[in-house]
N, C-alpha and C positions, 0 to 999 in steps of 0.2 A: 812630104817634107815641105814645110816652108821655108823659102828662101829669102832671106831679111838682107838687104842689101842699103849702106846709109851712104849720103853721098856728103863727100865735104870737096869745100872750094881749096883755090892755091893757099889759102890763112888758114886751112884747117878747119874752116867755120863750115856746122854743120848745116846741109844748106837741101834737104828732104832726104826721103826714104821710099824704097820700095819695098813689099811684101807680096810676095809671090805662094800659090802652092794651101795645100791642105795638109795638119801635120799624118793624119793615121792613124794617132792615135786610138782612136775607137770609132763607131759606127757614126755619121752626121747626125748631131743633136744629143751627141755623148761623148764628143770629144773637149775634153778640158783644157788639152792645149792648144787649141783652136780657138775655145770661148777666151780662156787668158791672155790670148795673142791678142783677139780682137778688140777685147775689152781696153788692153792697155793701149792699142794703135787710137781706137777711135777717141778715147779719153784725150790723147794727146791731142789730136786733132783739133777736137771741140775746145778742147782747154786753148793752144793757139789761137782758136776762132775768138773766144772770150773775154782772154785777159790780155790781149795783144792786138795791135792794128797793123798785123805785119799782114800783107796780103800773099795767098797761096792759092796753087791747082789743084786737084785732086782727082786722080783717075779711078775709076772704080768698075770690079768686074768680079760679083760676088759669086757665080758658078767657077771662074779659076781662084779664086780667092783673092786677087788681084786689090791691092793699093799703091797708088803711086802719087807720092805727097812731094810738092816741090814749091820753096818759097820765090815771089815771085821781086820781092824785096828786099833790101840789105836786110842782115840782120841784126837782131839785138839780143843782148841778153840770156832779156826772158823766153824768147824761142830757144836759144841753146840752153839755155836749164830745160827747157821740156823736153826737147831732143834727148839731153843726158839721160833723164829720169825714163826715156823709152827705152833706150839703150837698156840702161839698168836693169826694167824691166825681164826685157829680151834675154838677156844676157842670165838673171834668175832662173826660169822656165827653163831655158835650156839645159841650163847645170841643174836642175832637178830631176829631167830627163836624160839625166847624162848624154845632151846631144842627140839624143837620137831623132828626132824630129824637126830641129831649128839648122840652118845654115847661118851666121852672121857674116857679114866682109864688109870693108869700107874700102868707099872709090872715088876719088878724086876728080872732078870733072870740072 
């Protein structure tokens, strides 16, 4: 199961994300919902890295499947647009998979 966990501040501003967990999908190096996760995690990432001069951490710990993305910055924007469109993401996969493999929850800290 991957556990997707988004954080937002007291404004609601979405302010990183965690990614925890392998979904099981299929055997490592056949699982799809694994590659779609990753793809769209790291996408955002780099996309933030890109077109944005917000500074961020990034934890990484690819045998747990482990991402821990946190800005280190106010926000703007265009970080919360890419946040949404991960969400989004997230959010597609899982309803494809009728849930069976994603945990979503948001938390306030």
């Amino acid at each position: 199961m991957i556990n997707v966990t988004v954080f937002r501040n007291q404004q609601a501003d979405y302010i990183g994300f965690k990614f925890a967990g392998h979904a099981g999908y299929a055997d490592p190096g056949y699982d799809i919902v694994c590659a779609g996760v990753s793809a769209i995690v790291i996408n955002t990432i780099n996309s933030i890295e890109e077109f944005t001069d917000v500074k961020f951490s990034v934890g990484l710990d690819e045998k747990s499947g482990l991402i821990d993305f946190r800005l280190e910055e106010p926000v703007t924007e265009q970080t919360q647009l890419l946040i949404k469109s991960l969400i989004l993401g997230i959010e597609g996969i899982k309803k494809d998979y009728n849930g069976d493999y994603i945990t979503l929850k948001f938390k306030e800290v």
